[in-house]
C-alpha positions in Angstrom: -45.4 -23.1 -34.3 -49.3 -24.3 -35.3 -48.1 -23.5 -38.8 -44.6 -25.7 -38.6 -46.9 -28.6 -37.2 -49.6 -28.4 -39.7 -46.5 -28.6 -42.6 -44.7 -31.6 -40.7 -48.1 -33.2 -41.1 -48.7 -32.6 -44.5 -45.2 -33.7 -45.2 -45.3 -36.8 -43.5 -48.7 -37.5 -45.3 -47.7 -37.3 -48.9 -44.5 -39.5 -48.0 -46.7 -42.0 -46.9 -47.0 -45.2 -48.9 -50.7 -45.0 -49.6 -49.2 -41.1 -51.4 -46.7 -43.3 -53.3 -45.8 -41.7 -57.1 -46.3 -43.8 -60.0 -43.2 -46.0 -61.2 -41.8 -45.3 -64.6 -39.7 -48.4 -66.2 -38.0 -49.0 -69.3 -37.4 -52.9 -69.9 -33.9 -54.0 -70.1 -32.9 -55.3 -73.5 -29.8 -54.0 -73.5 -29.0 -56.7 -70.6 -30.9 -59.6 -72.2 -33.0 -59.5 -69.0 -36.1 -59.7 -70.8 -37.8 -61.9 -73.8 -40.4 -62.3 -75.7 -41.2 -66.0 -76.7 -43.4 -68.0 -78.1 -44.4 -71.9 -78.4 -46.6 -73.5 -80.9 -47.7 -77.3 -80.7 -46.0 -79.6 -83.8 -48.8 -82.3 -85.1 -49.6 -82.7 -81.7 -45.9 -84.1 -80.8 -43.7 -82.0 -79.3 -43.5 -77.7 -79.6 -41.5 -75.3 -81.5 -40.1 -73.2 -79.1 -38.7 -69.4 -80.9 -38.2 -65.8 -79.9 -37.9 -62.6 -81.1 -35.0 -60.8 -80.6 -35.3 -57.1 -80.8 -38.4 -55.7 -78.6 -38.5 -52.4 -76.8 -40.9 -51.9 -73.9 -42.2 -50.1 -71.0 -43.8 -49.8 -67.9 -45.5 -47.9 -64.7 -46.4 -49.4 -61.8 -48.2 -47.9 -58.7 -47.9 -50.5 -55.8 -50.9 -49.2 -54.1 -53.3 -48.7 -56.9 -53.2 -50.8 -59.8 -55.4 -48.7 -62.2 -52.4 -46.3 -62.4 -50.3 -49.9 -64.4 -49.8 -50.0 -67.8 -47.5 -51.6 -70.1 -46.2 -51.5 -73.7 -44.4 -53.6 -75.8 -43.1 -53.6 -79.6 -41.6 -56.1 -81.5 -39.6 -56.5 -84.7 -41.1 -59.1 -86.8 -38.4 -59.6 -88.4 -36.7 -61.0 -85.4 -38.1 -63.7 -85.2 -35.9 -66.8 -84.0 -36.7 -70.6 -84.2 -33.1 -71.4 -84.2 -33.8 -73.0 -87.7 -32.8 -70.5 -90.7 -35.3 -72.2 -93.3 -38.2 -72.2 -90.7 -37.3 -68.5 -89.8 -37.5 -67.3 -93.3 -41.0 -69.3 -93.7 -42.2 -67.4 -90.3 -41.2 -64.0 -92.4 -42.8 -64.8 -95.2 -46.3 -63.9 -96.2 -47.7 -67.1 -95.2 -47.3 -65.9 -91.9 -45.7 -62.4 -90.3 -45.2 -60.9 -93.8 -42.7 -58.8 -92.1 -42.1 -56.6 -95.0 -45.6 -55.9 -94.9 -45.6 -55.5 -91.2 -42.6 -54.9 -89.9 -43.7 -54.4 -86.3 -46.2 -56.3 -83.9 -47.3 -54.8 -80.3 -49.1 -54.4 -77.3 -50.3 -51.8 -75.6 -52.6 -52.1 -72.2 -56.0 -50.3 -71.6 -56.4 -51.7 -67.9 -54.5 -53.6 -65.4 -56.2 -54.8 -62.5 -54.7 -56.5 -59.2 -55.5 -60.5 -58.9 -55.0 -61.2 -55.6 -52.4 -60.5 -52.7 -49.9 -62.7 -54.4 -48.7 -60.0 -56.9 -50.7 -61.3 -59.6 -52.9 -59.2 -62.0 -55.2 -59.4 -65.3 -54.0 -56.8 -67.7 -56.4 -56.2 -71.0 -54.9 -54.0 -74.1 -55.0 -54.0 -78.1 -52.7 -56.5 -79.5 -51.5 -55.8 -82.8 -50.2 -58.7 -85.4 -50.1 -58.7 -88.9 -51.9 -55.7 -89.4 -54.9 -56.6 -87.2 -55.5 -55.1 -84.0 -57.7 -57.4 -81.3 -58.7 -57.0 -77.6 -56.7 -59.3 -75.5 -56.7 -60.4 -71.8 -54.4 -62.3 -69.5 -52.7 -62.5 -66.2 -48.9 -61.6 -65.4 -47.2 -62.1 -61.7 -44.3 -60.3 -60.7 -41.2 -62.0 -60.0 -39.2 -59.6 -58.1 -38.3 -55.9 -57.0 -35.6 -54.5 -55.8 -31.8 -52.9 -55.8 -29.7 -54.4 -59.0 -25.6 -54.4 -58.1 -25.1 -51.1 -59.7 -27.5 -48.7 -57.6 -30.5 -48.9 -59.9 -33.7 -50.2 -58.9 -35.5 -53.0 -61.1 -38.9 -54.9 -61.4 -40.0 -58.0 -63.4 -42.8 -59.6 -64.7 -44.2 -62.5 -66.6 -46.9 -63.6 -68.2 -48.6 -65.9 -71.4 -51.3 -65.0 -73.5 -53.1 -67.2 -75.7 -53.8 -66.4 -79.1 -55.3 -67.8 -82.4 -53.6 -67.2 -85.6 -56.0 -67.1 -87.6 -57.7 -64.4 -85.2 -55.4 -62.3 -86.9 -55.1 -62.9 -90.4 -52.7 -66.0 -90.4 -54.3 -68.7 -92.0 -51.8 -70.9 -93.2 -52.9 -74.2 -92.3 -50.5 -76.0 -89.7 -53.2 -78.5 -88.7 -55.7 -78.3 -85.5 -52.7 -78.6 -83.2 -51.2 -75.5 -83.9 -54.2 -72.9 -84.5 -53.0 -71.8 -80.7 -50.1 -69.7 -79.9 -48.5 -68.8 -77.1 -46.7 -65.5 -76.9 -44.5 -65.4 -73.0 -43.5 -61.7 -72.5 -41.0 -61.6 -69.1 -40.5 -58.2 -68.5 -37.5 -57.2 -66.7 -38.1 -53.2 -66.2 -35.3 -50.2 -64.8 -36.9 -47.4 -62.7 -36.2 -44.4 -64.6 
């Protein structure tokens, strides 16, 4: 009897939430439920607005104990989408991506740390671009959680990091405007 009580304990322990496992996602590009974006400033008149249309990525994410979070994400250069062919084939060009050259850019997280109660959080990693790798740091939220229509479960995030170009090799000169990036990964995951 002492023995049964001792394992319904235990038992009822590790299924508690502060006990919780580490989430596993894969982010759904399949669905078109996730982007990666980016806007640059034009003379200081409007912004050119693009994407990049093949990425793979993934997550974990422990609820309780955000140490446990990482993410990574890598990109196709040669994706890349302004919704203006000549512009496109500039961005691919070595004046800017070289994408023969470097034919992938990514990110990968070293620390993720919780924000506030709000679902917020700073996440620092290695950003790699045009063959240079650099420290970054910025701040994601999460949108949502919960069961999608076809009995999987799902998670989403967002965030914008801010980046120089010429941080990273680019140094073609688009005027004082545009020496700022900035990169908008949303992040739609599937618990695996």
């Amino acid at each position: 009897m002492k023995k049964t009580m001792i394992a319904a304990a235990l038992m009822a322990v590790s299924a508690s939430p502060a006990f919780a496992a580490v989430e596993n996602y894969t982010v759904d590009t399949d669905g078109m439920h996730a982007s990666v974006n980016f806007k640059i400033n034009h003379l200081g008149y409007s912004w050119i607005v693009g994407r990049f249309n093949d990425f793979k990525g993934s997550f974990a994410f422990d609820e309780d104990n955000a140490a446990n979070n990482s993410v990574q994400v890598t990109v196709n250069t040669a994706s890349v989408d302004t919704n203006h062919g000549e512009r496109d084939r500039h961005l691919r060009s070595d004046d800017f991506l070289d994408v023969s050259k470097f034919p992938e850019a990514s990110f990968k997280s070293t620390s993720v740390t919780k924000d506030d109660d709000e679902g917020e959080y700073v996440v620092k990693g290695d950003l790699t671009l045009h063959g240079v790798t650099k420290p970054v740091e910025f701040e994601i939220e999460q949108v949502g959680a919960g069961e999608d229509p076809w009995g999987g479960f799902r998670r989403g995030f967002e965030g914008e990091l801010e980046l120089k170009l010429a941080d990273f090799g680019i140094d073609y000169d688009l005027g004082p405007a545009s020496a700022t990036v900035y990169l908008e990964m949303h992040l739609e995951g599937v618990r695996q």
